[in-house]
C-alpha positions in Angstrom: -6.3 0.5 -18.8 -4.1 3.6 -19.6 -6.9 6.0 -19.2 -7.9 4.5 -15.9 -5.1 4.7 -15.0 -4.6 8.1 -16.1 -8.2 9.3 -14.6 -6.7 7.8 -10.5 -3.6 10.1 -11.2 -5.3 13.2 -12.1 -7.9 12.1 -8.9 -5.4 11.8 -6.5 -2.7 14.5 -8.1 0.0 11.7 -8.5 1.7 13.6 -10.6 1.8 16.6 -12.9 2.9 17.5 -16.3 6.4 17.9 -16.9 7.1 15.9 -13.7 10.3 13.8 -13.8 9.8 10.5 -12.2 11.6 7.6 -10.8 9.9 4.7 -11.0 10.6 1.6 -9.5 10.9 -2.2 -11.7 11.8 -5.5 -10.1 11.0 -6.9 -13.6 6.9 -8.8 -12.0 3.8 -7.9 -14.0 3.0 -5.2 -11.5 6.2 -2.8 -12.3 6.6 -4.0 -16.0 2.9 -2.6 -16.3 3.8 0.2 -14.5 6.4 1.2 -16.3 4.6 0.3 -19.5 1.3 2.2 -18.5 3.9 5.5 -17.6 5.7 5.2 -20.7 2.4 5.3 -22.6 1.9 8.6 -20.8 5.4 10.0 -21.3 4.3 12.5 -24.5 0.6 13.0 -23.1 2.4 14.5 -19.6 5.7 15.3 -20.7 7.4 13.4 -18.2 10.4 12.4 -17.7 10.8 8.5 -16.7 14.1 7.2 -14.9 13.9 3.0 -14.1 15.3 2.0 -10.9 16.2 -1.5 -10.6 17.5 -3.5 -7.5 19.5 -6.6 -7.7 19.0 -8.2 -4.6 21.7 -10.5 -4.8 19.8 -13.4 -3.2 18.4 -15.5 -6.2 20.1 -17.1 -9.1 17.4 -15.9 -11.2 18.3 -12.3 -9.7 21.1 -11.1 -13.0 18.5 -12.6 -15.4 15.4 -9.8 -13.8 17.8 -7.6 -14.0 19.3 -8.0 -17.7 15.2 -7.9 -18.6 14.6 -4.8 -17.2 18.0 -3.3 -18.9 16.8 -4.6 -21.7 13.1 -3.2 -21.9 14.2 0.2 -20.9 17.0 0.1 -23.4 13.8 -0.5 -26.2 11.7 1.7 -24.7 14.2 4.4 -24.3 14.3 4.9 -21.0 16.9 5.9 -18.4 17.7 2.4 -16.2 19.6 2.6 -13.3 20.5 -0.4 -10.9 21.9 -0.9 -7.8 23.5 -4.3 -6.7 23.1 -5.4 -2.7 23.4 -8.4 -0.7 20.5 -8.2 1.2 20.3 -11.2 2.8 23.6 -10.0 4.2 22.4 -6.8 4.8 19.5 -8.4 7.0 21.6 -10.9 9.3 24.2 -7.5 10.3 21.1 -5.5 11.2 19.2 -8.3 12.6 15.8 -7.4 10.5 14.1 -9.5 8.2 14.6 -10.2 4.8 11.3 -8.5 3.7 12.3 -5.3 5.9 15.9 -5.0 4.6 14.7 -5.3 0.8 12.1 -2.5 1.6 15.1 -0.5 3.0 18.0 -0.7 0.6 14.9 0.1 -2.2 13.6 3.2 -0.7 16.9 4.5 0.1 18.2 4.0 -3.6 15.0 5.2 -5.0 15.0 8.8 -2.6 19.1 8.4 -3.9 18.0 9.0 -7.8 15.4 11.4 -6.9 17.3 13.9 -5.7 20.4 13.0 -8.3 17.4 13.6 -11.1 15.4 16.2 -9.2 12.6 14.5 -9.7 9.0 15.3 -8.5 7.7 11.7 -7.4 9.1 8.3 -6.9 6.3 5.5 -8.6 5.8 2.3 -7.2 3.6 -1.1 -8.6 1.2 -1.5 -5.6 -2.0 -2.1 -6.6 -5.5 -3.7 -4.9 -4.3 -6.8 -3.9 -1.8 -5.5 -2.0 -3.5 -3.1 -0.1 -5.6 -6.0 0.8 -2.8 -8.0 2.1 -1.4 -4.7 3.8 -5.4 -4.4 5.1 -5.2 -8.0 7.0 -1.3 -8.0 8.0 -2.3 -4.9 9.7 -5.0 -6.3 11.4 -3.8 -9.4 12.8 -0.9 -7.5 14.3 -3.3 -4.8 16.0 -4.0 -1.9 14.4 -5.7 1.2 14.8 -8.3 2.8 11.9 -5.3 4.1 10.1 -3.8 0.8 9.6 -6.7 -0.3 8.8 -6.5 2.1 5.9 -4.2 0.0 3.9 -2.2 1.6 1.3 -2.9 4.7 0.0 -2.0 6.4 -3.3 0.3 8.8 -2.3 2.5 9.0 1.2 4.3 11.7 0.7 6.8 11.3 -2.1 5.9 7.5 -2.9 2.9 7.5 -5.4 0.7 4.7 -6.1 -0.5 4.7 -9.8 -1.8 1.0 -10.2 -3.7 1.2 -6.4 -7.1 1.2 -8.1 -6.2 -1.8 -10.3 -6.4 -5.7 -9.3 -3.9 -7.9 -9.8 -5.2 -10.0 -12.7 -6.1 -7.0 -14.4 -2.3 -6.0 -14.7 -1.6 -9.7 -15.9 -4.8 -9.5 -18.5 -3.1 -6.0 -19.8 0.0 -7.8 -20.3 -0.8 -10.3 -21.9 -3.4 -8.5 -24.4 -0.7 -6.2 -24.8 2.0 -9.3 -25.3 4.5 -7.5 -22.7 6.5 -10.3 -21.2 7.5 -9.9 -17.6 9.9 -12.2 -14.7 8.2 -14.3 -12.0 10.2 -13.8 -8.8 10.1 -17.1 -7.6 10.5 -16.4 -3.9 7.3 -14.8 -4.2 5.4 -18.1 -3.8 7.3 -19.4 -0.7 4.7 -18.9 2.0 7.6 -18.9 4.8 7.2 -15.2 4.1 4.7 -13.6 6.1 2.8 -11.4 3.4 3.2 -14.2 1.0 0.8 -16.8 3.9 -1.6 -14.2 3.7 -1.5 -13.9 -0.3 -1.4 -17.4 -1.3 -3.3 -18.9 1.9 -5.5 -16.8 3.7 -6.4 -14.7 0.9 -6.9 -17.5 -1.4 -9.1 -19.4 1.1 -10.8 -16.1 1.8 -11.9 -15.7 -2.4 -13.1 -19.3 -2.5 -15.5 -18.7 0.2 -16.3 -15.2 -1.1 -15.4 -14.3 -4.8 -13.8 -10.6 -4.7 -12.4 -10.6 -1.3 -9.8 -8.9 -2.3 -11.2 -6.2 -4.1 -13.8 -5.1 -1.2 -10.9 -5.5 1.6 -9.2 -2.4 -0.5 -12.6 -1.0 -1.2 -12.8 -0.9 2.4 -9.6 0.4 3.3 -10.2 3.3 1.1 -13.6 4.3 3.2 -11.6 4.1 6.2 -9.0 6.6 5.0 -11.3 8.9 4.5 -12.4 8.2 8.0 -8.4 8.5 9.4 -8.3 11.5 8.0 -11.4 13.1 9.8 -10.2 11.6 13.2 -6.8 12.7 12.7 -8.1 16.5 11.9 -9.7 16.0 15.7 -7.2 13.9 17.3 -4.6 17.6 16.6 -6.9 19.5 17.6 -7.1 17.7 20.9 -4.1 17.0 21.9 -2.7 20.7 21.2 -5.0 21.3 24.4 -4.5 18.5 26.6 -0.6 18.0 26.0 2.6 20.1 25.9 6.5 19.3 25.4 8.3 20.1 28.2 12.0 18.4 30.2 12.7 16.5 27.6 8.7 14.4 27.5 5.8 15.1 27.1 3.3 15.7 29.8 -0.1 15.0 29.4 -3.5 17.1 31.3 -5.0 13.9 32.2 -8.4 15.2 34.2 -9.1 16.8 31.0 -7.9 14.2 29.3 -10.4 11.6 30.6 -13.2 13.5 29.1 -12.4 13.4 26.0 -14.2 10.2 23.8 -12.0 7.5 24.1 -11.3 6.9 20.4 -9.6 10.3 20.7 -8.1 9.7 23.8 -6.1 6.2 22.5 -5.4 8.2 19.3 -3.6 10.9 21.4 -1.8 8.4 23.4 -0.9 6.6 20.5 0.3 9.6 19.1 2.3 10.4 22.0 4.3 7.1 22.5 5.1 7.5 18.5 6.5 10.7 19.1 8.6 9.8 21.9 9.9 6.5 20.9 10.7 7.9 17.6 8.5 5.5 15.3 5.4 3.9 15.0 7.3 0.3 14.4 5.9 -2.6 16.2 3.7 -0.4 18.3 -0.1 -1.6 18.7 -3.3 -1.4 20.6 -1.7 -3.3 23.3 0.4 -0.6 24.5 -2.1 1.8 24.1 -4.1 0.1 26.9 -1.2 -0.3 29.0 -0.9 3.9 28.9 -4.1 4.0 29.7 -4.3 2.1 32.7 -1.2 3.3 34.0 -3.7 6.5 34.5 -5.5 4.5 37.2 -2.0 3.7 39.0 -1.1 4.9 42.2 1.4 8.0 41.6 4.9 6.9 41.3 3.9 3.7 39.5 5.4 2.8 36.4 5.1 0.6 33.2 8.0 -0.7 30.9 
């Protein structure tokens, strides 16, 4: 396990020697692992390992994670750090979902101790399973070929070490290792949406077809490598069909409409990103609409 792991971050260039990390531990099988695989590393890569903990606040199980992960770091010898937040709370004043407002308060502590630490990367637990969860929630929502794409080992300052690893791997290291980790119980209520596809779709999925899980993410990865060709084109392009100008951006659309139209959705795409500021909820769907709205009468308009 450690020198699998060790061969997908010197593959990817997850990190290099000397490198302080933060890396992040709810107290599950996939961060304990991580944390343990890291630690494992430390001397090997002379780097420097700071544990970031969130309390969520939300279960009564929630102190008990977090004294664990105290705990373990405190054996191990490692730097913890926690942060405390009612995120429920949190997700009614902002009117965003539970799952959205836990991703936000943990990103924004983690960047918080990265720059406090100066450190290189920020490490996270996902690993093939999740990618293939990430693969079909994608999917049913309406996604183009980078979405598709799943996770991928490193986006930006977020690295990935356990990507290329299954869950039950990570559990089977554990447990031949006799490292005890903290089942999150909310983890099993299917009323979120990631969980339905884990422990129902998913589950269904590998009973009709043993390793499901693990060619979804083999996919994914193919189709990275594919994103990243079209995206190389899809610049090119739209440097010569589009300019900024009055505050929008205007688009040449009779040379526009030559181009192949797996470019031309990707530009389009590209361009309602750009001017509504994210990428959030947007999908094939209003693609299409920008596209026909090329066939409109001039002065016509779409919301």
């Amino acid at each position: 396990m450690i020198n699998r792991v060790e061969e997908y971050v010197k593959l990817h260039n997850l990190f290099e020697n000397g490198d302080t990390l933060i890396v992040g531990v709810s107290g599950g099988a996939d961060s304990v692992c991580l944390l343990s695989v890291l630690w494992e590393l430390r001397e090997t890569w002379n780097i420097r390992i700071v544990c970031a903990h969130i309390n969520h606040m939300f279960r009564e199980t929630a102190l008990r994670d977090e004294e664990y992960v105290r705990a373990l770091c405190e054996r191990l010898g490692i730097c913890f750090r926690v942060k405390r937040i009612d995120v429920k709370k949190l997700s009614e004043e902002e009117k965003i979902s539970f799952e959205e407002a836990g991703r936000k308060v943990r990103y924004a502590f983690f960047h918080e101790l990265k720059e406090e630490y100066k450190a290189a990367r920020i490490a996270v637990a996902h690993n093939k399973d999740d990618c293939a969860e990430t693969v079909l929630f994608h999917l049913f929502r309406g996604s183009h070929v980078k979405g598709l794409g799943g996770i991928r080992p490193i986006s930006g300052d977020i690295v990935r070490p356990l990507l290329d690893l299954q869950r039950s791997e990570i559990e089977d290291y554990l447990r031949t290792n006799q490292i005890e980790w903290k089942n999150d119980e909310t983890n099993e209520s299917t009323e979120y949406t990631r969980n339905y596809i884990r422990h129902e779709i998913l589950s269904s999925a590998e009973k009709i077809c043993p390793g499901t899980r693990k060619r979804i993410a083999e996919t994914a990865s193919g189709l990275q490598e594919t994103e990243d060709y079209l995206e190389q084109q899809t610049i090119i392009a739209q440097k010569s069909y589009c300019k900024t100008m009055d505050g929008g951006t205007y688009i040449d659309e009779a040379v526009l409409q030559k181009e192949h139209p797996v470019i031309l959705s990707r530009i389009l795409y590209g361009v309602l990103e750009q001017e509504g500021g994210s990428a959030k909820d947007l999908t094939k769907v209003h693609v299409k609409e920008l596209e026909n709205l090329f066939a409109l009468q001039t002065g016509r308009q779409i919301s």
